[in-house]
C-alpha positions, -999 to 999 in steps of 0.1 A, spaced: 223 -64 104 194 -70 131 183 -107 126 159 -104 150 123 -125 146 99 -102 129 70 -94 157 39 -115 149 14 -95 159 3 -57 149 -14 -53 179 24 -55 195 33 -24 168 29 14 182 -6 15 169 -29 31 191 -7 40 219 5 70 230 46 73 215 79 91 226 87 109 189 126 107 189 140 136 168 178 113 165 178 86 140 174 53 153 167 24 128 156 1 152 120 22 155 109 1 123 82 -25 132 83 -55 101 48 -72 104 52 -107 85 27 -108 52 22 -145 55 -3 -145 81 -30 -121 66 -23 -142 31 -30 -176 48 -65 -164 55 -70 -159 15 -55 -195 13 -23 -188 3 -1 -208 4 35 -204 -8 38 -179 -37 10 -159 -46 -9 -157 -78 1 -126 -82 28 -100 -88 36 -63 -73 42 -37 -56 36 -10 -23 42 21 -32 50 45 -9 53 82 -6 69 102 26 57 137 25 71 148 57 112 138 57 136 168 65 170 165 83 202 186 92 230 192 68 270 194 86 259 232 90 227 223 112 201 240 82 173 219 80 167 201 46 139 183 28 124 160 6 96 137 -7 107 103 -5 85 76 -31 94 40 -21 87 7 -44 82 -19 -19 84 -50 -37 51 -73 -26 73 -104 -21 92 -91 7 81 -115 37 73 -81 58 57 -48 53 66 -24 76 39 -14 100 27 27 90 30 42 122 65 28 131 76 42 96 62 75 102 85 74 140 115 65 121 113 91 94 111 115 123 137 104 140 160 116 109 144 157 122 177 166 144 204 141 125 228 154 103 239 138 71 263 149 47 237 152 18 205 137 5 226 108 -11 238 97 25 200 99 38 187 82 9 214 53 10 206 47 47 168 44 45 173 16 15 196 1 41 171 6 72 138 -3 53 151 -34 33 163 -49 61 131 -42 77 110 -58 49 136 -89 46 142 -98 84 145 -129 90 144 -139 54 170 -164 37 172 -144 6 178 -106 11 161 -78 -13 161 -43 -18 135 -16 -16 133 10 -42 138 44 -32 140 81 -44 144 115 -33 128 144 -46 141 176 -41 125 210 -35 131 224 -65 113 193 -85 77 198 -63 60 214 -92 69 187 -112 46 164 -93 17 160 -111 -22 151 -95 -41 126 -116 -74 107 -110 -71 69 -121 -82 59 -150 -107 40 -161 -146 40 -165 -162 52 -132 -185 28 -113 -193 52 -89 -221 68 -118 -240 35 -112 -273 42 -86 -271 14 -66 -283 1 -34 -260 -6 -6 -267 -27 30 -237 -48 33 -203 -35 46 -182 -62 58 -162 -78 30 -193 -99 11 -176 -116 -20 -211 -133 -33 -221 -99 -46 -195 -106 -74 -207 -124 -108 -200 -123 -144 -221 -129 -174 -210 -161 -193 -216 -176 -226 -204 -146 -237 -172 -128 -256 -142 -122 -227 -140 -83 -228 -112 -61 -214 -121 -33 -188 -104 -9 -168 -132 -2 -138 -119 25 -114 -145 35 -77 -134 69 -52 -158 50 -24 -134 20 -9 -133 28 27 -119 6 53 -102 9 90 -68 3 104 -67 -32 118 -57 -20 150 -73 13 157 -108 11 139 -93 44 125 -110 53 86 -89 48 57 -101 64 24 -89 53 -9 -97 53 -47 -92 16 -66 -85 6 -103 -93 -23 -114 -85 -43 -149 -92 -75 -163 -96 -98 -191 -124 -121 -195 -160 -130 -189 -179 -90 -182 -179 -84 -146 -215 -74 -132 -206 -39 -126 -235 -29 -102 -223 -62 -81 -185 -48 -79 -188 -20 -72 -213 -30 -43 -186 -59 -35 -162 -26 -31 -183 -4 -11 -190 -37 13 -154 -29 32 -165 2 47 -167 -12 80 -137 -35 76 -106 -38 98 -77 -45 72 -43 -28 64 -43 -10 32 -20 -40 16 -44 -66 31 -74 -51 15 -57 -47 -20 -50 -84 -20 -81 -95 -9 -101 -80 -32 -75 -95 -63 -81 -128 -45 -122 -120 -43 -120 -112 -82 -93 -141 -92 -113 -165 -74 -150 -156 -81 -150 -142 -115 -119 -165 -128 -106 -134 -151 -76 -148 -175 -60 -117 -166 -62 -93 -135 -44 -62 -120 -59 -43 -87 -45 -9 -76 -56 11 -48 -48 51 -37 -51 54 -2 -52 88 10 -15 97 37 -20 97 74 6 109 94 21 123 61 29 86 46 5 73 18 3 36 8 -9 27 -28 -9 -13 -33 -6 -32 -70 -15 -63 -73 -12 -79 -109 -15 -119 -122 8 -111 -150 44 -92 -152 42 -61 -155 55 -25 -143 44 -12 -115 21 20 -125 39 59 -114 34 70 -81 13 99 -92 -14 111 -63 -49 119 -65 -64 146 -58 -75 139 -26 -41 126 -14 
């Protein structure tokens, strides 16, 4: 197992710079990017207030069976969000491809060595180990993966006025004196960039609570607010629950974002203050 120190910085990751796409497997192409360093500016400290999940979908794996014929799969990965790393997007997108011109006795042997290669990516340097969830799904099974829009009642009906789009947490507010009521609130207009590129990453976002009403026309304006925002998808996910958790003081809270793929990898973050299981990895329409 490599023990080597997770790299600190993602500006050290193959992010924006031109890269060699190896088509033999090599494990060591993963780039692990710590978590704790984009949590400490939400103030966290320790463990989170929260529980979760990154899930992941791979829509472009294929590699060689013993008779050289090329073979495929979706891959949907349950990273769980207290692993000390994620693995940086573009670096997962080079190792996948790196799988093109290997051969492997069957889907079983590929699947068993990604879980391998990925948790020990997400758990470098770590005291305690863990493991990433992982499965495979074969040709034959695409129809059986369905599109559905999140649910929830749509913010984006509301005719608002936006001028703010840095992340600007004082637009949120709640009414108080009032009943605590239980909403599921869903918006197709988060926008933000890669961190390291500037590059524009689209998404779609869920969000439920518990407690004193959330000022609708002020969330969803909170939301649109990261369009100009440099922040990995996970980052974003988690500061928004924080934003909420923090500001509005919910009793209960879940957050869950659907990023649409780049470089055929999509990233969905869930970010929950109770236990719970993480949602399906069913896409959206526009993923």
């Amino acid at each position: 197992m490599n023990t080597t120190s997770a790299p600190a910085k993602p500006e050290q990751s193959p992010l924006g710079k031109a890269s060699s796409y190896i088509d033999q497997y090599d494990a060591s192409l993963l780039f692990p990017l710590p978590r704790a360093d984009k949590r400490g500016e939400l103030g966290i400290a320790g463990d989170p207030p929260f529980f979760g999940a990154d899930i992941w979908t791979a829509f472009e794996l294929s590699w060689l069976n013993p008779r050289g014929k090329p073979q495929l799969a979706l891959a949907h990965f349950m990273v769980p969000c207290e692993s000390p790393n994620i693995v940086e997007s573009k670096s997962f997108k080079l190792y996948l491809n790196s799988f093109n011109n290997t051969v492997f006795a069957d889907s079983d042997a590929v699947l068993a060595c990604m879980r391998k290669d990925v948790s020990e990516a997400l758990w470098r340097s770590a005291p305690v180990q863990g493991s990433v969830g992982l499965r495979l799904i074969a040709p034959e099974l695409f129809d059986r993966e369905p599109i559905y829009e999140l649910d929830g009642l749509s913010l984006d009906r509301l005719d608002i006025e936006c001028s703010r789009y840095t992340p600007a947490p004082d637009l949120l507010r709640v009414t108080l004196g009032e009943a605590p009521v239980s909403e599921v609130l869903v918006s197709n207009l988060l926008k933000s960039n890669c961190l390291v590129t500037g590059q524009p990453d689209w998404g779609s976002v869920q969000i439920s609570y518990t407690g004193d009403a959330i000022d609708q026309e002020g969330l969803l304006q909170y939301l649109v607010s990261f369009r100009n925002h440099n922040e990995f998808h996970e980052q974003c996910v988690e500061r928004i629950f924080m934003d909420i958790w923090t500001r509005c003081k919910p009793i209960k809270l879940s957050v869950y974002a659907r990023y649409t793929r780049r470089g055929g990898l999509d990233i969905n973050p869930f970010r929950t203050s109770h236990p719970q299981k993480p949602p399906a990895n069913t896409r959206t329409a526009r993923q």
